[in-house]
PyMOL commands that place a pseudoatom at each C-alpha (Angstrom):
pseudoatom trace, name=CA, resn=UNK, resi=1, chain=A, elem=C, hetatm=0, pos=[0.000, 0.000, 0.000]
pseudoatom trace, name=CA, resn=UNK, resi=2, chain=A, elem=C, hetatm=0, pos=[3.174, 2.354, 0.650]
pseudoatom trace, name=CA, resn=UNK, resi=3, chain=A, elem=C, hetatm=0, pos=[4.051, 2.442, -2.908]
pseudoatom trace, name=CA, resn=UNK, resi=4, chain=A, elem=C, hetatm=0, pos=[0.340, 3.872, -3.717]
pseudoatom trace, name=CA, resn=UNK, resi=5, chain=A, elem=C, hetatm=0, pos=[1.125, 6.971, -1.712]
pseudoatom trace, name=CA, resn=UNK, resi=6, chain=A, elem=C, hetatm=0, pos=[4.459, 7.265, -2.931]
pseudoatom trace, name=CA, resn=UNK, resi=7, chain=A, elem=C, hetatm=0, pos=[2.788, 6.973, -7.072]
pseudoatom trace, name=CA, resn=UNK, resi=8, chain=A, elem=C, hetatm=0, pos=[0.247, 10.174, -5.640]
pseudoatom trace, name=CA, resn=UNK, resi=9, chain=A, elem=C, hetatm=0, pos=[2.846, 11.909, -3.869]
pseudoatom trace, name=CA, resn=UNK, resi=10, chain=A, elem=C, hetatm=0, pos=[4.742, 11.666, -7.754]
pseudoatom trace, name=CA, resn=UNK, resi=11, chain=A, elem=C, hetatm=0, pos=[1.161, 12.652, -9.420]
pseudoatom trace, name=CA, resn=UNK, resi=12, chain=A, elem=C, hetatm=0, pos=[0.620, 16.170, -6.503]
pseudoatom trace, name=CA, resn=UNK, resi=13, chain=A, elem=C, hetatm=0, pos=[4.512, 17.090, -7.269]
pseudoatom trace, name=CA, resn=UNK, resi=14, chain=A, elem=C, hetatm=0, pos=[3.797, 17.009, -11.135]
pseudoatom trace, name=CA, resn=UNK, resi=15, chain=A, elem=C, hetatm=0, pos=[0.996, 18.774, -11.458]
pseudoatom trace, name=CA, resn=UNK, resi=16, chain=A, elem=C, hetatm=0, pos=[2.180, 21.270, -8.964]
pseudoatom trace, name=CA, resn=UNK, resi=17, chain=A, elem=C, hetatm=0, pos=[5.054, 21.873, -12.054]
pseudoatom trace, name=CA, resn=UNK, resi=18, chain=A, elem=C, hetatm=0, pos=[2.284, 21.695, -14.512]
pseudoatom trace, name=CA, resn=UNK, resi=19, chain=A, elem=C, hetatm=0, pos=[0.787, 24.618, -12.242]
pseudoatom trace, name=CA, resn=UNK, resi=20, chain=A, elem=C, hetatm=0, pos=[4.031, 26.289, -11.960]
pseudoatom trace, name=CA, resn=UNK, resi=21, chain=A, elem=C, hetatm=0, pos=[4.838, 25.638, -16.174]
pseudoatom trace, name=CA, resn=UNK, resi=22, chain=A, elem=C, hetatm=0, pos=[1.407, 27.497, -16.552]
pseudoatom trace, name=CA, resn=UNK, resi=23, chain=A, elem=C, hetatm=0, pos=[2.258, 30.833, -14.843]
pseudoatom trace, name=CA, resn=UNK, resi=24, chain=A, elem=C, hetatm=0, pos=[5.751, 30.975, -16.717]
pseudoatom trace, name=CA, resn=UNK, resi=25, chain=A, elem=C, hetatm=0, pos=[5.591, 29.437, -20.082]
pseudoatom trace, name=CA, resn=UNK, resi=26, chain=A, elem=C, hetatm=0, pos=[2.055, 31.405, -19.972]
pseudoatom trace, name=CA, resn=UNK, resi=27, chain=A, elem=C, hetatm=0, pos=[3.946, 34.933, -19.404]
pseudoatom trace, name=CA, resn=UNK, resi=28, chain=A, elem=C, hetatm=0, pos=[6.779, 33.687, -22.190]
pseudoatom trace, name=CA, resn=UNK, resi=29, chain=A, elem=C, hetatm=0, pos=[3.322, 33.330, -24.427]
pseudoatom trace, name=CA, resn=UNK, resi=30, chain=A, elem=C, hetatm=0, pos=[1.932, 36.280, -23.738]
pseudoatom trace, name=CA, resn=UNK, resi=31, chain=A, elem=C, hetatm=0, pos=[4.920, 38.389, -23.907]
pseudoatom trace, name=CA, resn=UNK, resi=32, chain=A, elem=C, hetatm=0, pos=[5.836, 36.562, -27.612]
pseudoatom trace, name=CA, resn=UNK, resi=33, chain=A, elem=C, hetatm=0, pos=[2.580, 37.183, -28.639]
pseudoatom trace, name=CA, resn=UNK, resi=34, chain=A, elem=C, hetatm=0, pos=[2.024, 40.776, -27.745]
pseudoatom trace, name=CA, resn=UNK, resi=35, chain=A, elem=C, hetatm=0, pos=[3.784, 42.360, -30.694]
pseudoatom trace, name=CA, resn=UNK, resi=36, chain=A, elem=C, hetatm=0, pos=[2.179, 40.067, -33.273]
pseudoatom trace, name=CA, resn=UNK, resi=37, chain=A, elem=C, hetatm=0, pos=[-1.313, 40.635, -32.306]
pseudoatom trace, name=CA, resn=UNK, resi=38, chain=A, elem=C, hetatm=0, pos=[-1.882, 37.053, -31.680]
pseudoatom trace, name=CA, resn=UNK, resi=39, chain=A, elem=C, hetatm=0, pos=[-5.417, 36.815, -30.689]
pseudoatom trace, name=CA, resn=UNK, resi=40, chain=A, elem=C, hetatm=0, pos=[-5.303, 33.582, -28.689]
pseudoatom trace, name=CA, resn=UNK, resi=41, chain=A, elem=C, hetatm=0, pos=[-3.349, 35.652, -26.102]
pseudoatom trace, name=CA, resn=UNK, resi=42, chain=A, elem=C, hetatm=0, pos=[-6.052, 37.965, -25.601]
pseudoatom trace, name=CA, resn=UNK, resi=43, chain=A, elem=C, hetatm=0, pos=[-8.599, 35.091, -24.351]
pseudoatom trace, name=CA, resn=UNK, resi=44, chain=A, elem=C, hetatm=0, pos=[-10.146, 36.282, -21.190]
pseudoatom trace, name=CA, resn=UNK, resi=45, chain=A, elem=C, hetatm=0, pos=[-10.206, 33.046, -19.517]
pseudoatom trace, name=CA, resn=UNK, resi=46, chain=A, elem=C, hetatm=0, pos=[-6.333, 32.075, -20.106]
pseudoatom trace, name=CA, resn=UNK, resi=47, chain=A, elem=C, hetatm=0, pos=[-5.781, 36.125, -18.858]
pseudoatom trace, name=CA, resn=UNK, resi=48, chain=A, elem=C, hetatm=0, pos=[-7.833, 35.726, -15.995]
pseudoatom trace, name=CA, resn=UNK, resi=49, chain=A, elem=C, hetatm=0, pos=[-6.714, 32.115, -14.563]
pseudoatom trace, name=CA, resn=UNK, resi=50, chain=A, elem=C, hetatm=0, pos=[-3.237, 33.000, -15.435]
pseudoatom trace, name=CA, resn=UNK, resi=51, chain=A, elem=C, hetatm=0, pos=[-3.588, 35.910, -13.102]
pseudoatom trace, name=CA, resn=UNK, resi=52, chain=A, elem=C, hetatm=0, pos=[-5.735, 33.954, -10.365]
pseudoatom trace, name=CA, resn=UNK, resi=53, chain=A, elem=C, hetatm=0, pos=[-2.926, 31.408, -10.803]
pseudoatom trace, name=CA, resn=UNK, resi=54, chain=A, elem=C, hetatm=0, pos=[0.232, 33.629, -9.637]
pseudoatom trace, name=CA, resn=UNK, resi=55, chain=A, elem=C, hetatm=0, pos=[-2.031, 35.637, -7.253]
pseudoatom trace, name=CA, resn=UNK, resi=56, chain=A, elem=C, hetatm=0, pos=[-2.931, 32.612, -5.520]
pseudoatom trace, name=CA, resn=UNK, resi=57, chain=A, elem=C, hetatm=0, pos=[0.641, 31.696, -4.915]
pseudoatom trace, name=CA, resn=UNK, resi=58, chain=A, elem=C, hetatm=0, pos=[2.159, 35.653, -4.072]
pseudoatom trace, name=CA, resn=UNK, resi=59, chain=A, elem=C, hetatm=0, pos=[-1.212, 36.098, -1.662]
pseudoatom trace, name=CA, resn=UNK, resi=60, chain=A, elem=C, hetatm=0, pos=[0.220, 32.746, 0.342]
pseudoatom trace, name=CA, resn=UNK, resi=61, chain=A, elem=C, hetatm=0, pos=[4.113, 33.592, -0.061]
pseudoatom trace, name=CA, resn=UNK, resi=62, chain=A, elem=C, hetatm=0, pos=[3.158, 37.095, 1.736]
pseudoatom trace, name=CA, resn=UNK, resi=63, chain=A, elem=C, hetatm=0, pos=[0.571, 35.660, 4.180]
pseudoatom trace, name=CA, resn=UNK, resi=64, chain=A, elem=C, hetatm=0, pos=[3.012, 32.919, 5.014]
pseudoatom trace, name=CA, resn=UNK, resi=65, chain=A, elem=C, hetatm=0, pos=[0.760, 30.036, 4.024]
pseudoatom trace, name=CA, resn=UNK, resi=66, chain=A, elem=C, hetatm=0, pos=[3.191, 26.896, 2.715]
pseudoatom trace, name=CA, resn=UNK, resi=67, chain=A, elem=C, hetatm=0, pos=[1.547, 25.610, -0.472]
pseudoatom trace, name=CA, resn=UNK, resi=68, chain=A, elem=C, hetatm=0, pos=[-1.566, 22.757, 0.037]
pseudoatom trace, name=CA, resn=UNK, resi=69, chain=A, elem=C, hetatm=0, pos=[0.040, 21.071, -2.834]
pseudoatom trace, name=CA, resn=UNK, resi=70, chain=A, elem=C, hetatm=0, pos=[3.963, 20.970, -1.448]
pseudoatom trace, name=CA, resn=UNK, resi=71, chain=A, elem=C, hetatm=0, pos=[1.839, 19.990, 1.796]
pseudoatom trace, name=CA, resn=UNK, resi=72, chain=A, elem=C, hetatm=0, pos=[0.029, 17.070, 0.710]
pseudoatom trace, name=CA, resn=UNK, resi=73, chain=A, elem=C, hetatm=0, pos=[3.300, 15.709, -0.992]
pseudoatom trace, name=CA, resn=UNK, resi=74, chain=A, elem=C, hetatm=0, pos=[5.112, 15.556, 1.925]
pseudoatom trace, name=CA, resn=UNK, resi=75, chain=A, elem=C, hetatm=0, pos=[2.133, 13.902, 3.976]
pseudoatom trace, name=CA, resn=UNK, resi=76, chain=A, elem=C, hetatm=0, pos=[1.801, 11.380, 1.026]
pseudoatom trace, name=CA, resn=UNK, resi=77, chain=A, elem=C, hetatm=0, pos=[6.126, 10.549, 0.832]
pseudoatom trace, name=CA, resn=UNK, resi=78, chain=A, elem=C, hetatm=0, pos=[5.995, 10.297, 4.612]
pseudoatom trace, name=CA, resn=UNK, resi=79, chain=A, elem=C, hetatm=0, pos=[3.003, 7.767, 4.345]
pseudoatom trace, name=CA, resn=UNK, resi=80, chain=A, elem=C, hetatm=0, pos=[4.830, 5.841, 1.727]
pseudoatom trace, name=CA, resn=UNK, resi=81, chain=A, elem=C, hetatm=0, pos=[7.867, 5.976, 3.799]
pseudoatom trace, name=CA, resn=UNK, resi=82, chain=A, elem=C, hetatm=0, pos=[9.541, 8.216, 1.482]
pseudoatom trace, name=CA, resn=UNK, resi=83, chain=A, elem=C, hetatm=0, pos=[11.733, 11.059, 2.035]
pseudoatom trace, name=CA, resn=UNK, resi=84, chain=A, elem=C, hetatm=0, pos=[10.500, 14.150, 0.401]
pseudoatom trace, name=CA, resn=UNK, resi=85, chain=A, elem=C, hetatm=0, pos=[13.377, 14.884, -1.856]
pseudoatom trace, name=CA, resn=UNK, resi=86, chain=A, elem=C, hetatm=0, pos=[11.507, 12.204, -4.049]
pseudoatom trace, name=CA, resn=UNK, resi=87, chain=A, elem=C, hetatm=0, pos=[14.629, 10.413, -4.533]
pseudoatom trace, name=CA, resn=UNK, resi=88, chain=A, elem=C, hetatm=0, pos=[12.798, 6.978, -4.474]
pseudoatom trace, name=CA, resn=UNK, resi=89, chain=A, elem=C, hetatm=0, pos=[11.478, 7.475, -7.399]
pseudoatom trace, name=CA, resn=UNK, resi=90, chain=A, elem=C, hetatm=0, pos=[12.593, 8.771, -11.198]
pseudoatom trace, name=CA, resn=UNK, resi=91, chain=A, elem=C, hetatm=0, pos=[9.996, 11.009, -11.532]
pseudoatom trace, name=CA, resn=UNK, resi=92, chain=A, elem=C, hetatm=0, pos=[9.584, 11.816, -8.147]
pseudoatom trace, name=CA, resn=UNK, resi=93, chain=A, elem=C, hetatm=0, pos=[13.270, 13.313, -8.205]
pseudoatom trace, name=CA, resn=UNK, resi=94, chain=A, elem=C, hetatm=0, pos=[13.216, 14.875, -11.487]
pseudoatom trace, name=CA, resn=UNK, resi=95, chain=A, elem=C, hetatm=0, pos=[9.994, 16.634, -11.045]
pseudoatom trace, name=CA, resn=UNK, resi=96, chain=A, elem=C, hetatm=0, pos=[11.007, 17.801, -7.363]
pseudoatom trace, name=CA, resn=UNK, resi=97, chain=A, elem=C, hetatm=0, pos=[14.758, 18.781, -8.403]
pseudoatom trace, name=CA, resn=UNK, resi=98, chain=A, elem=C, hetatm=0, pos=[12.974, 21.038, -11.023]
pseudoatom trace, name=CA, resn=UNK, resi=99, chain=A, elem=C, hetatm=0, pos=[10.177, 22.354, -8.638]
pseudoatom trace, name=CA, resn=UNK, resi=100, chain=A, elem=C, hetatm=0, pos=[12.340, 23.100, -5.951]
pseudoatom trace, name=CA, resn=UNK, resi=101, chain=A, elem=C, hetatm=0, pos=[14.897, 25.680, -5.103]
pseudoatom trace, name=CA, resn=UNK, resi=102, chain=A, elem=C, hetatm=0, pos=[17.489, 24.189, -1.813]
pseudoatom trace, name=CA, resn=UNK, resi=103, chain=A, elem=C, hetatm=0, pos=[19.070, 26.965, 0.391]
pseudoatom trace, name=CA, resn=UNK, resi=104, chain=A, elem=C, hetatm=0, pos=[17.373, 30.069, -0.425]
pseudoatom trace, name=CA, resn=UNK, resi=105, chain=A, elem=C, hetatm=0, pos=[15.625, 31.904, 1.760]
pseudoatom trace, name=CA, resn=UNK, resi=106, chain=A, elem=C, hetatm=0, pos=[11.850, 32.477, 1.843]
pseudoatom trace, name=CA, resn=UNK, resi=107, chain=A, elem=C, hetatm=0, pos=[12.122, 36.137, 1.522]
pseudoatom trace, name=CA, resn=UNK, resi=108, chain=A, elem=C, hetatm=0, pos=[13.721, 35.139, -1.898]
pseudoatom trace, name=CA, resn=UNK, resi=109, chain=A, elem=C, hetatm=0, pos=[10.775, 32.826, -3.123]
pseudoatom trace, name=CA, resn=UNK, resi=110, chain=A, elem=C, hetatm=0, pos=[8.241, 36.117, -1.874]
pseudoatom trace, name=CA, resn=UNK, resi=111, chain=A, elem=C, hetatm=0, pos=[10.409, 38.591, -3.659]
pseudoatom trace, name=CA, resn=UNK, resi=112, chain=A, elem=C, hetatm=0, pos=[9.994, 36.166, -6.649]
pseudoatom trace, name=CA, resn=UNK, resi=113, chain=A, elem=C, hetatm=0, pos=[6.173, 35.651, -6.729]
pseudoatom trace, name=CA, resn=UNK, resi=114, chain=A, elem=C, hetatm=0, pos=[5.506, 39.059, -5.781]
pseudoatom trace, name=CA, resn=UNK, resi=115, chain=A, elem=C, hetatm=0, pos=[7.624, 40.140, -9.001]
pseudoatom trace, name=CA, resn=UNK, resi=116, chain=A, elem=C, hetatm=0, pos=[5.917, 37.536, -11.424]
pseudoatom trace, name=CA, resn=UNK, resi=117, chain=A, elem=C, hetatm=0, pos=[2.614, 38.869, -9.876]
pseudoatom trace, name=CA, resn=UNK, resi=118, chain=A, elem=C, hetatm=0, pos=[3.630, 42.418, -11.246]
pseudoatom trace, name=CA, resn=UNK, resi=119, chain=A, elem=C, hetatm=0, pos=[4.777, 41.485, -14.324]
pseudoatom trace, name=CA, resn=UNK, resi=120, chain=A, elem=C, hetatm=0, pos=[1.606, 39.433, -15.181]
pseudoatom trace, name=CA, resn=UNK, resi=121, chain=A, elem=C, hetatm=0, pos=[-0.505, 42.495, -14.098]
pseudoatom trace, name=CA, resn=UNK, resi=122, chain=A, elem=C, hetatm=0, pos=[2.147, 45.101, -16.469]
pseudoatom trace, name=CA, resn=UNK, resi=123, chain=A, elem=C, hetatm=0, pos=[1.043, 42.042, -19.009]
pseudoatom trace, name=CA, resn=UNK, resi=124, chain=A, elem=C, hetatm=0, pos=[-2.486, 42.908, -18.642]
pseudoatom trace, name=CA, resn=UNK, resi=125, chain=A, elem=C, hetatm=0, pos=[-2.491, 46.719, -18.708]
pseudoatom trace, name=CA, resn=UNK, resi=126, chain=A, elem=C, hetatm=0, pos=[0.273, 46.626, -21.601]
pseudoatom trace, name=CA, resn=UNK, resi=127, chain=A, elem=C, hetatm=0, pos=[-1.862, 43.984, -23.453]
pseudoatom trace, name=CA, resn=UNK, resi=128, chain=A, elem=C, hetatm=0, pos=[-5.509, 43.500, -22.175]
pseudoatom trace, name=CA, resn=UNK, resi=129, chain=A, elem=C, hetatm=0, pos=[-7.647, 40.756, -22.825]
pseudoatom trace, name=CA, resn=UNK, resi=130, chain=A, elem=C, hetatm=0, pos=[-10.728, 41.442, -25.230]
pseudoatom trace, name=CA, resn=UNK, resi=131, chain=A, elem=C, hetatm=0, pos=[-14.244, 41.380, -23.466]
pseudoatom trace, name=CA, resn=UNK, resi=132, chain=A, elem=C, hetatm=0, pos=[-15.683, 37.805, -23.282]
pseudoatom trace, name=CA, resn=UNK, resi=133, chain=A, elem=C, hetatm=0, pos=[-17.860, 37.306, -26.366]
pseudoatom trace, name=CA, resn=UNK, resi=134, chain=A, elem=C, hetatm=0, pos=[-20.523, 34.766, -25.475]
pseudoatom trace, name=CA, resn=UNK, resi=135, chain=A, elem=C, hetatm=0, pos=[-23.928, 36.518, -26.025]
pseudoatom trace, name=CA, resn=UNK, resi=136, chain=A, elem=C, hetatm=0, pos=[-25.512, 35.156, -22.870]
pseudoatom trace, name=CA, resn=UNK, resi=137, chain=A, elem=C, hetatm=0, pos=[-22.588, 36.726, -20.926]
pseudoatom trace, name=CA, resn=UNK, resi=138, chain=A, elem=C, hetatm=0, pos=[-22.680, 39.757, -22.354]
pseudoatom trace, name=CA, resn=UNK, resi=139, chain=A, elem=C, hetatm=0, pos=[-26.652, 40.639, -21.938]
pseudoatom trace, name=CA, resn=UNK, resi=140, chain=A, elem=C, hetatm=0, pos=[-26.445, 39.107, -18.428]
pseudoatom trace, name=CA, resn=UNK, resi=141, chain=A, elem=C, hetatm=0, pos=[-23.432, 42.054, -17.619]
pseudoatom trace, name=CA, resn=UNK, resi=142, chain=A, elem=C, hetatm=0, pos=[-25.793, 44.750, -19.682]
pseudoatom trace, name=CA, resn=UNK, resi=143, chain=A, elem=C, hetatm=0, pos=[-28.758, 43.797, -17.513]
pseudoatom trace, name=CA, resn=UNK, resi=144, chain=A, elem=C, hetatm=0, pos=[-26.494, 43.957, -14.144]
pseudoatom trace, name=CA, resn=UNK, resi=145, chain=A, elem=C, hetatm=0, pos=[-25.121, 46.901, -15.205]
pseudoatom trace, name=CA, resn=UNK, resi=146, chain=A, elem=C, hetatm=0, pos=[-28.255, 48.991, -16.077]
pseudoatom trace, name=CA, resn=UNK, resi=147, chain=A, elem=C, hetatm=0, pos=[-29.887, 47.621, -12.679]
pseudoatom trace, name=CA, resn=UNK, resi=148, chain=A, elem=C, hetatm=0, pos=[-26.735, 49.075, -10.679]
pseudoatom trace, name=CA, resn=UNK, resi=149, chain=A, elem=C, hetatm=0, pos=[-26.726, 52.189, -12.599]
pseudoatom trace, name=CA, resn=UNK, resi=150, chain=A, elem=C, hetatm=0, pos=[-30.660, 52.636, -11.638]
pseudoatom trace, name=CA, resn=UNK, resi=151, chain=A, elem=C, hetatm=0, pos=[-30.349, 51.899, -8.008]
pseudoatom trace, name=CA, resn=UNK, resi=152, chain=A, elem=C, hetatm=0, pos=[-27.820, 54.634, -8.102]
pseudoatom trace, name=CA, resn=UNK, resi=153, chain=A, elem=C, hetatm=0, pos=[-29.767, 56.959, -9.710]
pseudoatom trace, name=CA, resn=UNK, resi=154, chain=A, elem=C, hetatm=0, pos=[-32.712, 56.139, -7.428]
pseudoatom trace, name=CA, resn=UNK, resi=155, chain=A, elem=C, hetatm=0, pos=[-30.533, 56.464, -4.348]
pseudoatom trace, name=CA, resn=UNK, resi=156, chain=A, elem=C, hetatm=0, pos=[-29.343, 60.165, -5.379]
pseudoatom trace, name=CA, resn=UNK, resi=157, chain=A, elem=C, hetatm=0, pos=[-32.900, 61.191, -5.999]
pseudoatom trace, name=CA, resn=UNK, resi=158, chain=A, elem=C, hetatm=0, pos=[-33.083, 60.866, -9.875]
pseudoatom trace, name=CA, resn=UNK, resi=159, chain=A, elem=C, hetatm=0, pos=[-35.510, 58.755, -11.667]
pseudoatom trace, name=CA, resn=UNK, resi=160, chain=A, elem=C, hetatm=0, pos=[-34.324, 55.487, -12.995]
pseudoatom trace, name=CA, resn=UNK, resi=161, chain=A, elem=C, hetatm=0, pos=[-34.284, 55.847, -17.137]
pseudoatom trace, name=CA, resn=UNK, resi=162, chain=A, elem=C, hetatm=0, pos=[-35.697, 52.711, -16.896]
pseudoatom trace, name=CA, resn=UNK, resi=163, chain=A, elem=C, hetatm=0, pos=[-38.410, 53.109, -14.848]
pseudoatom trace, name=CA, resn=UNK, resi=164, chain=A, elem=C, hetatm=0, pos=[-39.357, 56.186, -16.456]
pseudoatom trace, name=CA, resn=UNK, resi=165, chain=A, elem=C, hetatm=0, pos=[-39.952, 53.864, -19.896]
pseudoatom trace, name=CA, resn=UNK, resi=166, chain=A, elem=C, hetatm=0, pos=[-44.329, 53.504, -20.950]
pseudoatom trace, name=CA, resn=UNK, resi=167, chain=A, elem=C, hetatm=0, pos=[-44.410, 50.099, -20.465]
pseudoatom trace, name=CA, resn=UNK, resi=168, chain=A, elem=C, hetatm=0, pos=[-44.347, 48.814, -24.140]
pseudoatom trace, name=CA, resn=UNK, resi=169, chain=A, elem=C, hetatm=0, pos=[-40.735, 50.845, -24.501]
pseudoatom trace, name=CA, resn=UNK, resi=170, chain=A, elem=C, hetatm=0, pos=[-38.981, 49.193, -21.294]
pseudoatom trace, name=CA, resn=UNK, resi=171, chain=A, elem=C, hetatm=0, pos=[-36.215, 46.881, -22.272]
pseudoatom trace, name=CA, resn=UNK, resi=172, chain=A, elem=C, hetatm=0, pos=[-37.055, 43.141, -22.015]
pseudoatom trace, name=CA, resn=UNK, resi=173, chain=A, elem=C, hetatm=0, pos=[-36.166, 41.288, -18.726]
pseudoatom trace, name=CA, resn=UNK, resi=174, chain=A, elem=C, hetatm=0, pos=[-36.287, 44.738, -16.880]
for i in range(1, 174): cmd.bond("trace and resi %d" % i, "trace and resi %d" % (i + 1))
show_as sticks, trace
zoom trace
């Protein structure tokens, strides 16, 4: 049964690189693509979970928090009776001698994640994502954003433009 934890312990230490390939070869991607207008680079939902993704990581390097996936891979190589250098294992020591950086100090690995947050932010103000697309989305936001726009007009003593509509004239789904 040991050698089950040690095979999930190798499975939580490569997709933490997968995790930690996605931030980086992501920026690469997005700073390649920039200057040739690639459009693929400008997909919201990359841009956004690329962002959640090393925001994530530089909100628990500041707060302090050690990472739930280096966590549960040194709870699984301790159940399988493993060290947690991996070094059972082939993959187990290749993926953790690439994830891992011996002898530096945390204040190093903060500094770092703090920096790649910045630059993926300079990423998105340099080169923004275009507005998500999908119909559905879009008329969803319009609604929510006409309804917030009338409760503030309401609250400040104006009358909605909405509610001010004859009936017949008043926007569907208002």
């Amino acid at each position: 049964m040991a050698w089950w934890y040690g095979l999930l312990a190798d499975l939580v230490v490569t997709v933490h690189l997968a995790y930690v390939a996605y931030v980086l070869v992501g920026q690469v991607l997005i700073v390649v693509a920039a200057p040739f207008r690639w459009q693929w680079a400008r997909n919201p939902w990359f841009r956004l979970t690329h962002l959640l993704a090393i925001a994530v990581v530089a909100y628990e390097a500041l707060a302090e928090i050690r990472c739930p996936l280096t966590i549960w891979e040194y709870q699984l190589r301790e159940l399988a009776g493993q060290s947690f250098d991996g070094s059972e294992t082939f993959v187990g020591r290749l993926m953790h001698d690439l994830l891992f950086i011996e002898g530096q100090p945390e204040i190093f690995f903060t500094t770092l994640y703090v920096a790649m947050l910045l630059l993926v932010v300079q990423g998105l103000i340099m080169y923004p994502p275009r507005m998500f697309r999908s119909p559905l989305l879009a008329g969803l936001l319009t609604r929510l954003l006409a309804r917030l726009l009338a409760r503030q007009r309401e609250s400040e003593g104006r009358p909605s433009a909405v509610a001010s509509l004859p009936a017949e004239d008043a926007p569907a789904g208002s």
